[in-house]
mmCIF entry with sequence, helices, sheets and N, C-alpha, C, O atoms, coordinates in Angstrom:
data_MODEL
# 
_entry.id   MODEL 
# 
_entity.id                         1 
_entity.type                       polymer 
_entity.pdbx_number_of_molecules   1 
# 
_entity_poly.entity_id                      1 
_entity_poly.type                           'polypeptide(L)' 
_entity_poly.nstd_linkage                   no 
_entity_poly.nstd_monomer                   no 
_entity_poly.pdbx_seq_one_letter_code       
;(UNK)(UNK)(UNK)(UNK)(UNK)(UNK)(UNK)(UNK)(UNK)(UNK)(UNK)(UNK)(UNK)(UNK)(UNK)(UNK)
(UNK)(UNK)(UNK)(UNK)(UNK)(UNK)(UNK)(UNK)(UNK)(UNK)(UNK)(UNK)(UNK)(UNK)(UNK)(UNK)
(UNK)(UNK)(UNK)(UNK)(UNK)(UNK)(UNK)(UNK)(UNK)(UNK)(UNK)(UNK)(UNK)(UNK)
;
_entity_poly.pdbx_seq_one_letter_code_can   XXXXXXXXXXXXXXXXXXXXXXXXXXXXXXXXXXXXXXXXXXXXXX 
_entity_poly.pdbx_strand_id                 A 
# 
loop_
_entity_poly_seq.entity_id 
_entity_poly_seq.num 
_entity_poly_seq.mon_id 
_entity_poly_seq.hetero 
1 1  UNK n 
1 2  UNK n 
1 3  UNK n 
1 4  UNK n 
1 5  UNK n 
1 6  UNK n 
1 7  UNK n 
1 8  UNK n 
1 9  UNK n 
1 10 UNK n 
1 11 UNK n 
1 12 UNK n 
1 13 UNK n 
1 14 UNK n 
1 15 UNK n 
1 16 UNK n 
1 17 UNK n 
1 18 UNK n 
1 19 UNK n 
1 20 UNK n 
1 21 UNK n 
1 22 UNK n 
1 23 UNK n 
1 24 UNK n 
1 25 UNK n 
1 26 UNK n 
1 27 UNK n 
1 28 UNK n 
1 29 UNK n 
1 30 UNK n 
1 31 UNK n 
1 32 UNK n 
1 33 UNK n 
1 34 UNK n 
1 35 UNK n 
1 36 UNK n 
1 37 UNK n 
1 38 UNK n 
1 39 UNK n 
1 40 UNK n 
1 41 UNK n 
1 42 UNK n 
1 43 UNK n 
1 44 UNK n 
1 45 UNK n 
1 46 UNK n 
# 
_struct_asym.id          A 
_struct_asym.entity_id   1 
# 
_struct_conf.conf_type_id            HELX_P 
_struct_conf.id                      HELX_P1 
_struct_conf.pdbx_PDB_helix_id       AA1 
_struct_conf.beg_label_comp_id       UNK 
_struct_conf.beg_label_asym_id       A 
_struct_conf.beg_label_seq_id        34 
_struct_conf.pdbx_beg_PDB_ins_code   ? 
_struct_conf.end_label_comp_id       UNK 
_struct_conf.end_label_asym_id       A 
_struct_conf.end_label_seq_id        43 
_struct_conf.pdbx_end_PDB_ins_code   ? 
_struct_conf.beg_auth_comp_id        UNK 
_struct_conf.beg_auth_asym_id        A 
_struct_conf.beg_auth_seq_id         34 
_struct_conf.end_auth_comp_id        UNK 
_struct_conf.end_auth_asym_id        A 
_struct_conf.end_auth_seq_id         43 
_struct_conf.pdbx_PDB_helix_class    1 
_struct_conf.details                 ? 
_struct_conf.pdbx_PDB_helix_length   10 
# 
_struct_conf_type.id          HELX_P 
_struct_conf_type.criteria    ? 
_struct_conf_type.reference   ? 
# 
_struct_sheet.id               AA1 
_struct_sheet.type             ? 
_struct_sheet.number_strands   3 
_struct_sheet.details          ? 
# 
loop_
_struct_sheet_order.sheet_id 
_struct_sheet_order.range_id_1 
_struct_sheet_order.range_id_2 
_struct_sheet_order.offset 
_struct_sheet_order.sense 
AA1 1 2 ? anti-parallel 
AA1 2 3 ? anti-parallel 
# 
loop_
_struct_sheet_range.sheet_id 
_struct_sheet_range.id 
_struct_sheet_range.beg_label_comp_id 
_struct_sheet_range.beg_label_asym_id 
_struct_sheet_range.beg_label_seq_id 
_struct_sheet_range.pdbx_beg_PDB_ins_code 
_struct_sheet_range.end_label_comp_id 
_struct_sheet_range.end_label_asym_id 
_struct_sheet_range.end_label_seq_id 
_struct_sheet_range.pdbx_end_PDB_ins_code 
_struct_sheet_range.beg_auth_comp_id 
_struct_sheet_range.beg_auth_asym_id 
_struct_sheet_range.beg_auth_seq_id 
_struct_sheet_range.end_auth_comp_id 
_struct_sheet_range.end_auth_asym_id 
_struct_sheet_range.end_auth_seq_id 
AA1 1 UNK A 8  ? UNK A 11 ? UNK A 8  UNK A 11 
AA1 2 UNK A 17 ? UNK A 21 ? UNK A 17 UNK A 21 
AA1 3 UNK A 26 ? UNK A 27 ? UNK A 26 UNK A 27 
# 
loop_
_atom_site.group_PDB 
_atom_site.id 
_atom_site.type_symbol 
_atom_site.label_atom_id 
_atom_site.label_alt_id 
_atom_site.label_comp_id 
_atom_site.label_asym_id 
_atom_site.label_entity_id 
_atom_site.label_seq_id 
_atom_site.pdbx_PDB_ins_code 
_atom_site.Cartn_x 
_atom_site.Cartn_y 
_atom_site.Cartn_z 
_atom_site.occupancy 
_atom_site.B_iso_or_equiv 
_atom_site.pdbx_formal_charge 
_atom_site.auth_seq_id 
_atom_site.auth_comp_id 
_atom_site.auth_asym_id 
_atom_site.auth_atom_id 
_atom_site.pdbx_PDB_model_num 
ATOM 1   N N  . UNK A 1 1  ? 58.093 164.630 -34.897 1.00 0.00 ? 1  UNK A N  1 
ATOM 2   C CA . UNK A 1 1  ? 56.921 164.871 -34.095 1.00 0.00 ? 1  UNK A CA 1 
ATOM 3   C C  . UNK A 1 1  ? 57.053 164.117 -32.772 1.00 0.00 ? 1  UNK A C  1 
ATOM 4   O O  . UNK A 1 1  ? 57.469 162.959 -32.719 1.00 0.00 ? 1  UNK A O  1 
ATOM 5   N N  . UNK A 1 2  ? 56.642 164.897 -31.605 1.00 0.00 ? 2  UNK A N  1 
ATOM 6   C CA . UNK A 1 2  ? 57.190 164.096 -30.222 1.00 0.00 ? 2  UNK A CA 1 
ATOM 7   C C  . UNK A 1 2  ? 55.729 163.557 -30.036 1.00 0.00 ? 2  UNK A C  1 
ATOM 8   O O  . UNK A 1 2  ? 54.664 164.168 -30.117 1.00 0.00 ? 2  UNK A O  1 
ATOM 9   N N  . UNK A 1 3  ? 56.042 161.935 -29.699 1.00 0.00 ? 3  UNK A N  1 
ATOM 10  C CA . UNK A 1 3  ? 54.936 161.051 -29.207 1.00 0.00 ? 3  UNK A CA 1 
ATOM 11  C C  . UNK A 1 3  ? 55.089 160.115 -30.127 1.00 0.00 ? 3  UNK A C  1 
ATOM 12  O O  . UNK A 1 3  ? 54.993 158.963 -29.705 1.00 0.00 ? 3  UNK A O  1 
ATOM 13  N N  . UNK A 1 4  ? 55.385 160.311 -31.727 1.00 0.00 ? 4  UNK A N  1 
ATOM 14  C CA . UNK A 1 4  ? 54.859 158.941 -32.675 1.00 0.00 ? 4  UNK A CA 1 
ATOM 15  C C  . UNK A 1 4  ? 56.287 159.041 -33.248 1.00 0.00 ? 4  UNK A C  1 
ATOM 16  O O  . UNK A 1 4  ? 57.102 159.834 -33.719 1.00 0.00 ? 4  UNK A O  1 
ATOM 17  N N  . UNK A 1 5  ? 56.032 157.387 -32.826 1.00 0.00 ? 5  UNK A N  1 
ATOM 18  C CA . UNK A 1 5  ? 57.505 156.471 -33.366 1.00 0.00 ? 5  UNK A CA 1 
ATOM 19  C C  . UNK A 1 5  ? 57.603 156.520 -34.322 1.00 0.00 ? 5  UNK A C  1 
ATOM 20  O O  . UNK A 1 5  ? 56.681 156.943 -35.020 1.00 0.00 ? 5  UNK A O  1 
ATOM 21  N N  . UNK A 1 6  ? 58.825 156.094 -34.861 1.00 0.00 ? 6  UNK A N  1 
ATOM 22  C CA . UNK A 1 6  ? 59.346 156.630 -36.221 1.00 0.00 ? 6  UNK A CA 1 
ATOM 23  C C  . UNK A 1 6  ? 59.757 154.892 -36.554 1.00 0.00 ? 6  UNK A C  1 
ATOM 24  O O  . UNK A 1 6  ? 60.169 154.477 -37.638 1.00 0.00 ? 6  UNK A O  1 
ATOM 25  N N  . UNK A 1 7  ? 59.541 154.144 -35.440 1.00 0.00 ? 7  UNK A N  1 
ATOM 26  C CA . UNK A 1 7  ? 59.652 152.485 -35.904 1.00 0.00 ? 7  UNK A CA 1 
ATOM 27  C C  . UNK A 1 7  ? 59.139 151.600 -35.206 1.00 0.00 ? 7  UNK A C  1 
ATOM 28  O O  . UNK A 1 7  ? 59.527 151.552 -34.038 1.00 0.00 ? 7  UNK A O  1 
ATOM 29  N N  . UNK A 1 8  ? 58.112 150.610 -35.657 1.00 0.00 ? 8  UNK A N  1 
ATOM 30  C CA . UNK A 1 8  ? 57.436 149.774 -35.229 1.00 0.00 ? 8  UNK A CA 1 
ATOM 31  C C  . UNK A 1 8  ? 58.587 148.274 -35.117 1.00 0.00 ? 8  UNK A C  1 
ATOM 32  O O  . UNK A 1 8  ? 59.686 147.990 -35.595 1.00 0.00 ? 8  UNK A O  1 
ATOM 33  N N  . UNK A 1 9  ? 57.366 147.445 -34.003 1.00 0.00 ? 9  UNK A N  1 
ATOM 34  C CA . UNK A 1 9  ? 58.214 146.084 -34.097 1.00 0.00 ? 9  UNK A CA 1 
ATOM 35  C C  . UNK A 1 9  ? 57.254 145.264 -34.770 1.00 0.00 ? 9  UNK A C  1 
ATOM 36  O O  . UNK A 1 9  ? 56.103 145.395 -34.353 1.00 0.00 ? 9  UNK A O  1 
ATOM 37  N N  . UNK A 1 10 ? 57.473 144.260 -35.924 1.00 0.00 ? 10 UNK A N  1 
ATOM 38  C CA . UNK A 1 10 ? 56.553 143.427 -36.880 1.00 0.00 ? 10 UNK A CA 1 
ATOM 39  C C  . UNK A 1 10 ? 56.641 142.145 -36.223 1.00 0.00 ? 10 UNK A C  1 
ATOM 40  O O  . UNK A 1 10 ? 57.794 141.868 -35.891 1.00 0.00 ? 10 UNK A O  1 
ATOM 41  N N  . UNK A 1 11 ? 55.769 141.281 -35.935 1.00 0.00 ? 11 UNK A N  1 
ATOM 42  C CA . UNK A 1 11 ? 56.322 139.750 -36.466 1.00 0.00 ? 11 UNK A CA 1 
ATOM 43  C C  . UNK A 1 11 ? 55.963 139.095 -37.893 1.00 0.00 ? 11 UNK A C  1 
ATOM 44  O O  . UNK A 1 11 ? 55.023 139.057 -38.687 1.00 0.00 ? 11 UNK A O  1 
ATOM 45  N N  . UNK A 1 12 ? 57.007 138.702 -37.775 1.00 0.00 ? 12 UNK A N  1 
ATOM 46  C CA . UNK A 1 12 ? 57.155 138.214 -39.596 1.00 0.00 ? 12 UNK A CA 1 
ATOM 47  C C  . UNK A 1 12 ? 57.867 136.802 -39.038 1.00 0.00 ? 12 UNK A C  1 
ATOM 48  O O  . UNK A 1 12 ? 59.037 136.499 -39.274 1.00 0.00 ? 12 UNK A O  1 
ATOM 49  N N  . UNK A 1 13 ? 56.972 136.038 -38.289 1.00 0.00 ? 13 UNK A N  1 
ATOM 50  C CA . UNK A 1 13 ? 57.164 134.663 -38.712 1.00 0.00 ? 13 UNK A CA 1 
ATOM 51  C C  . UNK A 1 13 ? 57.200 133.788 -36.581 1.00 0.00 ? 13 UNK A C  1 
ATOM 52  O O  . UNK A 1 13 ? 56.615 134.333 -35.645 1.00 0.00 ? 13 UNK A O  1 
ATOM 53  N N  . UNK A 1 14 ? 57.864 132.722 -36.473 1.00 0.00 ? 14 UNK A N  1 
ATOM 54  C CA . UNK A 1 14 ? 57.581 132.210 -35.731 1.00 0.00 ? 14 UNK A CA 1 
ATOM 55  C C  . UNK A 1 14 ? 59.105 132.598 -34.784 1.00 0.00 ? 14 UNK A C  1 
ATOM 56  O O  . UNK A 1 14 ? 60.202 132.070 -34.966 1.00 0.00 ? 14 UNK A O  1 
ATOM 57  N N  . UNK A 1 15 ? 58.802 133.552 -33.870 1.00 0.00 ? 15 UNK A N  1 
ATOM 58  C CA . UNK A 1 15 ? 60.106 133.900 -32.987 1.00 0.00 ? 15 UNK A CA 1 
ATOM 59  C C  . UNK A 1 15 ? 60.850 134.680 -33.711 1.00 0.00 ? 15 UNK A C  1 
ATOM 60  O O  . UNK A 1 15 ? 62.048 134.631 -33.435 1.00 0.00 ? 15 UNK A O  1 
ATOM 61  N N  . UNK A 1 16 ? 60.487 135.503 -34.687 1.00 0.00 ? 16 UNK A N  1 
ATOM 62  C CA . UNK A 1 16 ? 61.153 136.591 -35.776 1.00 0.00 ? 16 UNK A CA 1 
ATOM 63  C C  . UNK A 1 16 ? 60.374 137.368 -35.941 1.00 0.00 ? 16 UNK A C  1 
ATOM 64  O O  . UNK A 1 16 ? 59.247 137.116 -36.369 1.00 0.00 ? 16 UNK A O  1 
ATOM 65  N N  . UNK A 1 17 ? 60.924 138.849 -35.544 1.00 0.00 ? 17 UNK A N  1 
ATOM 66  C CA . UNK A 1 17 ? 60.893 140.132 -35.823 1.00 0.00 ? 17 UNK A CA 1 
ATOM 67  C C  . UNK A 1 17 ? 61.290 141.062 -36.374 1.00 0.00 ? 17 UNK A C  1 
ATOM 68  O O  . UNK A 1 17 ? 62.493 141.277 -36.229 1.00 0.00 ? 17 UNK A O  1 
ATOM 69  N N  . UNK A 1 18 ? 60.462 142.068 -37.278 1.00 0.00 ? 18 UNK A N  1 
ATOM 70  C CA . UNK A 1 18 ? 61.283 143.150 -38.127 1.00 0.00 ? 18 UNK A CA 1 
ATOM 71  C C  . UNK A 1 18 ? 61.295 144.471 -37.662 1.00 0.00 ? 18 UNK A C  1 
ATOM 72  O O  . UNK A 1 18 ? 60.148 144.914 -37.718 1.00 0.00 ? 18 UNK A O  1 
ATOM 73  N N  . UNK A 1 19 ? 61.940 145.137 -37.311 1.00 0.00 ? 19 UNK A N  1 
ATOM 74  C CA . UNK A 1 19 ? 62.112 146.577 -37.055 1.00 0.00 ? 19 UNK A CA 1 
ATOM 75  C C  . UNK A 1 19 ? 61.671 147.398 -38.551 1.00 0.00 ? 19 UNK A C  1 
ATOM 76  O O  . UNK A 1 19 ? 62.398 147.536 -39.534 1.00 0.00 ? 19 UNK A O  1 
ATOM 77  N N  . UNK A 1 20 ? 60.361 147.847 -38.391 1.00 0.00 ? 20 UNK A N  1 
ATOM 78  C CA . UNK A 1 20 ? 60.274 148.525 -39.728 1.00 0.00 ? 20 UNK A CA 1 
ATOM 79  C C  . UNK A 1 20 ? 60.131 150.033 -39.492 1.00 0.00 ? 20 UNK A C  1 
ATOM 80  O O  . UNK A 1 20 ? 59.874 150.316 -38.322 1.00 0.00 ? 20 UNK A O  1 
ATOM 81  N N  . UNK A 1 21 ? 60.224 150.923 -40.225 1.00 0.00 ? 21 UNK A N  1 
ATOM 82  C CA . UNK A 1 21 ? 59.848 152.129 -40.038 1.00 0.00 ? 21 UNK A CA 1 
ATOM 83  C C  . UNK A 1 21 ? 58.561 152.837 -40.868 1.00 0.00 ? 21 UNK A C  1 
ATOM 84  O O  . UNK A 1 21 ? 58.382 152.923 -42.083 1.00 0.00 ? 21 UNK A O  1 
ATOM 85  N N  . UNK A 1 22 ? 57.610 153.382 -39.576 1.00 0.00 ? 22 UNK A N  1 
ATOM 86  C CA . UNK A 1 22 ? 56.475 153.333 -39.673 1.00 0.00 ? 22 UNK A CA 1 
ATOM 87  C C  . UNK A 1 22 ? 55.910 153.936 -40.871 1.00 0.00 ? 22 UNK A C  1 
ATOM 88  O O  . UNK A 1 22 ? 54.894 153.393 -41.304 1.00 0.00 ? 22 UNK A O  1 
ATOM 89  N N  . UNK A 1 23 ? 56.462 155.169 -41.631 1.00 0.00 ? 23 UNK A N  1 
ATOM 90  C CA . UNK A 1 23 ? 56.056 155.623 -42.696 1.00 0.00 ? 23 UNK A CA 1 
ATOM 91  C C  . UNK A 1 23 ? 56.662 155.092 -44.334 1.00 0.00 ? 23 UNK A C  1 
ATOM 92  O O  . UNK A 1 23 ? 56.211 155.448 -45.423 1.00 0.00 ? 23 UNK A O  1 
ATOM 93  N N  . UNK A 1 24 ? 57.456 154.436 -44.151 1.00 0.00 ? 24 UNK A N  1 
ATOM 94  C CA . UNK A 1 24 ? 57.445 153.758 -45.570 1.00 0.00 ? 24 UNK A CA 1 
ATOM 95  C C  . UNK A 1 24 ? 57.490 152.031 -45.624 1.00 0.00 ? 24 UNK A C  1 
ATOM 96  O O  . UNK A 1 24 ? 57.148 151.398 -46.623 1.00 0.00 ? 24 UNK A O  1 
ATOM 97  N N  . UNK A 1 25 ? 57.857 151.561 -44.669 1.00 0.00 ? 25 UNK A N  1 
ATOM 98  C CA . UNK A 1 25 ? 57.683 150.164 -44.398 1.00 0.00 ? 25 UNK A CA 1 
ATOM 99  C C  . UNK A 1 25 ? 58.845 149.239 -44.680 1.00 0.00 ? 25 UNK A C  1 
ATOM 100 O O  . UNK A 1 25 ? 58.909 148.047 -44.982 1.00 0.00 ? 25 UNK A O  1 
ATOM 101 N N  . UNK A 1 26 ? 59.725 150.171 -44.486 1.00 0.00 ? 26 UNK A N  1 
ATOM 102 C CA . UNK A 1 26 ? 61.756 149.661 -44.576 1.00 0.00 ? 26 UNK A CA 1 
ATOM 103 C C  . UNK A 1 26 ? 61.825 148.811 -43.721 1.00 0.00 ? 26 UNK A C  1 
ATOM 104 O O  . UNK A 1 26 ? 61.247 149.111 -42.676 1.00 0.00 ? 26 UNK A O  1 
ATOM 105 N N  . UNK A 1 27 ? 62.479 147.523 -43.759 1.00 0.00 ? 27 UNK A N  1 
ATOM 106 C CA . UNK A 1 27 ? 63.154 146.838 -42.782 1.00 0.00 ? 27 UNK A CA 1 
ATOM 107 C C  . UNK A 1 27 ? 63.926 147.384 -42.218 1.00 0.00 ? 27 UNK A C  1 
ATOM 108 O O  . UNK A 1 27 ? 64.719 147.730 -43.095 1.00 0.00 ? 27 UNK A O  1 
ATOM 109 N N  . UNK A 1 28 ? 64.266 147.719 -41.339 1.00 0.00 ? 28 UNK A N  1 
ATOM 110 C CA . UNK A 1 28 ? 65.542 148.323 -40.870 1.00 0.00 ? 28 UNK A CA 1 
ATOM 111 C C  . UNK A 1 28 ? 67.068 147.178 -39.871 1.00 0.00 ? 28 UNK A C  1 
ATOM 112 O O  . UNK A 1 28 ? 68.232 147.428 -39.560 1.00 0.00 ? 28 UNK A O  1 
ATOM 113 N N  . UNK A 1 29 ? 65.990 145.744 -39.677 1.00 0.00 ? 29 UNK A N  1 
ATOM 114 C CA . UNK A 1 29 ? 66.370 144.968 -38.769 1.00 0.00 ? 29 UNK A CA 1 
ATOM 115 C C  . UNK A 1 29 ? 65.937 144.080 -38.638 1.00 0.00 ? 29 UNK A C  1 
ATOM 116 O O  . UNK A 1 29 ? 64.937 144.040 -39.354 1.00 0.00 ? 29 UNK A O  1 
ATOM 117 N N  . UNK A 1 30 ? 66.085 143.039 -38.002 1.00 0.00 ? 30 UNK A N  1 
ATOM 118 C CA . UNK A 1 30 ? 65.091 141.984 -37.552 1.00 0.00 ? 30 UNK A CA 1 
ATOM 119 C C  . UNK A 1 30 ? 65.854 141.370 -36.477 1.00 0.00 ? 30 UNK A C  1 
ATOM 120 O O  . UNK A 1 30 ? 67.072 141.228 -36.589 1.00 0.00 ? 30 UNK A O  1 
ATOM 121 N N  . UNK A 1 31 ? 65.052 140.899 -35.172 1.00 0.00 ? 31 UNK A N  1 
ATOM 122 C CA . UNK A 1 31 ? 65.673 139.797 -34.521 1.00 0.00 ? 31 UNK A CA 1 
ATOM 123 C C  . UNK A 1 31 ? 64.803 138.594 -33.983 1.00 0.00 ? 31 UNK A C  1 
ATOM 124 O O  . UNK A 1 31 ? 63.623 138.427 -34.293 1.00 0.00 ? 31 UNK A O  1 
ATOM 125 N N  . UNK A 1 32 ? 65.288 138.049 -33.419 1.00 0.00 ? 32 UNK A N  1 
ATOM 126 C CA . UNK A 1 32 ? 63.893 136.323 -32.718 1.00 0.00 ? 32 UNK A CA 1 
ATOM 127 C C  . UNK A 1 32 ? 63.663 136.815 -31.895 1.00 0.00 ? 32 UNK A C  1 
ATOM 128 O O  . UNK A 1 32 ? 62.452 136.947 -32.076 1.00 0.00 ? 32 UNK A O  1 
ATOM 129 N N  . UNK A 1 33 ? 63.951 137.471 -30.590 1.00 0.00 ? 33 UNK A N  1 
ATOM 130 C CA . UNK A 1 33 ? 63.448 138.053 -29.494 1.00 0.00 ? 33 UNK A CA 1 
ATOM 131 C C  . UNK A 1 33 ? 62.892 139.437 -29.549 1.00 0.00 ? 33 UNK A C  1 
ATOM 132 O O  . UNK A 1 33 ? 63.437 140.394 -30.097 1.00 0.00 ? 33 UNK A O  1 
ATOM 133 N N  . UNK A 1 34 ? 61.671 139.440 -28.880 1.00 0.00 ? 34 UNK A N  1 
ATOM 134 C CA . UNK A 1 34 ? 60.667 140.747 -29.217 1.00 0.00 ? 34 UNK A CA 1 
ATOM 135 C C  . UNK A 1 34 ? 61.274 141.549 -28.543 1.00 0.00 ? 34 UNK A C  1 
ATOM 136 O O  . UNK A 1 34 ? 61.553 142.660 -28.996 1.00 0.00 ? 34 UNK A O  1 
ATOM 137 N N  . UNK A 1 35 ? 61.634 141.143 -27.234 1.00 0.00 ? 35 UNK A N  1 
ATOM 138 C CA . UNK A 1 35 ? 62.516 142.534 -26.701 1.00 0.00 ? 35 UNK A CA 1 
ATOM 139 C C  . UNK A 1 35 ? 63.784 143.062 -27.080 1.00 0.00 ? 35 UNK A C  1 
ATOM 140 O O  . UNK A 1 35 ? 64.084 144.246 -26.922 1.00 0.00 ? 35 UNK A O  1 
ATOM 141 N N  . UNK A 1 36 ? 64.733 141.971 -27.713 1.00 0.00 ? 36 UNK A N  1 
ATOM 142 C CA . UNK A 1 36 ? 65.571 142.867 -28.782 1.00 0.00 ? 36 UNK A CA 1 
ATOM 143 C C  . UNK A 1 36 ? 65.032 143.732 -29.373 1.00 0.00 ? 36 UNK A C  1 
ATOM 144 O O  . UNK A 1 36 ? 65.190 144.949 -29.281 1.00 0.00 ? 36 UNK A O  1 
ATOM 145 N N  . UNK A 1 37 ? 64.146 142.951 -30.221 1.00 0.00 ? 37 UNK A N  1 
ATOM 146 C CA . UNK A 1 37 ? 63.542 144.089 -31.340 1.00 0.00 ? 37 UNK A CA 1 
ATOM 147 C C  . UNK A 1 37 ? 63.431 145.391 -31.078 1.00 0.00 ? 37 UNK A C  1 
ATOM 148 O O  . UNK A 1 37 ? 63.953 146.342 -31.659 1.00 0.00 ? 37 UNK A O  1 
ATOM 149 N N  . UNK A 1 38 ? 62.485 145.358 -29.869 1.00 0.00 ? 38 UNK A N  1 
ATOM 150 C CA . UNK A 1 38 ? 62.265 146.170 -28.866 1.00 0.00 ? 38 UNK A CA 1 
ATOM 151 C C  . UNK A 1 38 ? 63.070 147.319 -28.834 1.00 0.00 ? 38 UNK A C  1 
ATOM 152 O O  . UNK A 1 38 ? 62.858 148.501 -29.106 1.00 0.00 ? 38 UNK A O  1 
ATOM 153 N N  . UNK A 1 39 ? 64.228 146.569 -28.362 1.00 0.00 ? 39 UNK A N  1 
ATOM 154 C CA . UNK A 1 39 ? 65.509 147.018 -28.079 1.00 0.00 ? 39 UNK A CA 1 
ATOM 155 C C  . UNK A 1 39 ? 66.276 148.189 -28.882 1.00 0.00 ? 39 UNK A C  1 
ATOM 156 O O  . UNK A 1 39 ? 66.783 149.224 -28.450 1.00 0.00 ? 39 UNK A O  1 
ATOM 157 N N  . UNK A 1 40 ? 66.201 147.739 -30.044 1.00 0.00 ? 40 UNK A N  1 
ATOM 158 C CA . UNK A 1 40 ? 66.741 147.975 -31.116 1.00 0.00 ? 40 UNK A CA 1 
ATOM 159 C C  . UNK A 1 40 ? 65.787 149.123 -31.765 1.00 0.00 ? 40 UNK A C  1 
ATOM 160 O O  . UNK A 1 40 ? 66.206 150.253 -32.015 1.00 0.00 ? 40 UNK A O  1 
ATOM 161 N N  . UNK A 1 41 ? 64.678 148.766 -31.965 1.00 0.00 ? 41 UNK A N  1 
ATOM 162 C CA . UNK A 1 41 ? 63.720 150.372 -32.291 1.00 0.00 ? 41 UNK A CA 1 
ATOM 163 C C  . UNK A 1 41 ? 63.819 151.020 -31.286 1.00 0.00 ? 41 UNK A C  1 
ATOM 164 O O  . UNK A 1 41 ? 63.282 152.116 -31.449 1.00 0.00 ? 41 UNK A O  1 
ATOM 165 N N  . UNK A 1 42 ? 64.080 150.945 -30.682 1.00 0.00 ? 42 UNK A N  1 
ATOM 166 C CA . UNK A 1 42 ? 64.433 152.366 -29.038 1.00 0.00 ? 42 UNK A CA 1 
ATOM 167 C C  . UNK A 1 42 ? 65.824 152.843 -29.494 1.00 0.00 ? 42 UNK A C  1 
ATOM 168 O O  . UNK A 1 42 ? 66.004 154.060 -29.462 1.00 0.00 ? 42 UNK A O  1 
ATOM 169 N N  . UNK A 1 43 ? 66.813 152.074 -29.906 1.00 0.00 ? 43 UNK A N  1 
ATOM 170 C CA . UNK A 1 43 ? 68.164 152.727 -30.296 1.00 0.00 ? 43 UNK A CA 1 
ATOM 171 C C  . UNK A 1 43 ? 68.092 153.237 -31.732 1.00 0.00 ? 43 UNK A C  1 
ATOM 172 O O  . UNK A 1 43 ? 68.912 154.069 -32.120 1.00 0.00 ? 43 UNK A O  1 
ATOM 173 N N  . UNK A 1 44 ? 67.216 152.803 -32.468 1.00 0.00 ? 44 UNK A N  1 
ATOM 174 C CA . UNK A 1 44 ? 66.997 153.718 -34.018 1.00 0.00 ? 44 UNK A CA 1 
ATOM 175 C C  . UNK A 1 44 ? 66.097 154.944 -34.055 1.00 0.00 ? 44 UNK A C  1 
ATOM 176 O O  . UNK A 1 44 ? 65.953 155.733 -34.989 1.00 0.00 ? 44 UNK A O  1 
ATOM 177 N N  . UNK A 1 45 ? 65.559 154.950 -32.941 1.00 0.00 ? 45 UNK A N  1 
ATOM 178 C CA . UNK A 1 45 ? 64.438 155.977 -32.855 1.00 0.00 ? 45 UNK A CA 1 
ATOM 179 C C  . UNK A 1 45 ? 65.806 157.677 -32.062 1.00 0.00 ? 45 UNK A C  1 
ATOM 180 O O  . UNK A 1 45 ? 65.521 158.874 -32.070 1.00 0.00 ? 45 UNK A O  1 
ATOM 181 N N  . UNK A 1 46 ? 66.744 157.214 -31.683 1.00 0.00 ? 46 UNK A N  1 
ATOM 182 C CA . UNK A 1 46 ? 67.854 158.382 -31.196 1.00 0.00 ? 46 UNK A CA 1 
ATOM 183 C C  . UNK A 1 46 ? 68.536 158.774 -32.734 1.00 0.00 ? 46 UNK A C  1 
ATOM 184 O O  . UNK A 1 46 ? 69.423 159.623 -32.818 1.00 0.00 ? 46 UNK A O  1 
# 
């Protein structure tokens, strides 16, 4: 569906982030910087 992400960015803790995916709640990733994270759900979402 064009418009809704297929992966959110979580924080799960202090300078740690999880790349989860929005309909079942998979980790897919995690990093300390939000804009990695960021980063990284923009390259899982291709």
């Amino acid at each position: 569906m064009p418009g809704i992400s297929r992966y959110s960015v979580v924080a799960a803790g202090i300078s740690f982030f999880h790349i989860t995916e929005t309909n079942s709640g998979k980790v897919h990733g995690f990093r300390q910087r939000y804009q990695d994270a960021w980063e990284l759900a923009r390259y899982l979402e291709r």
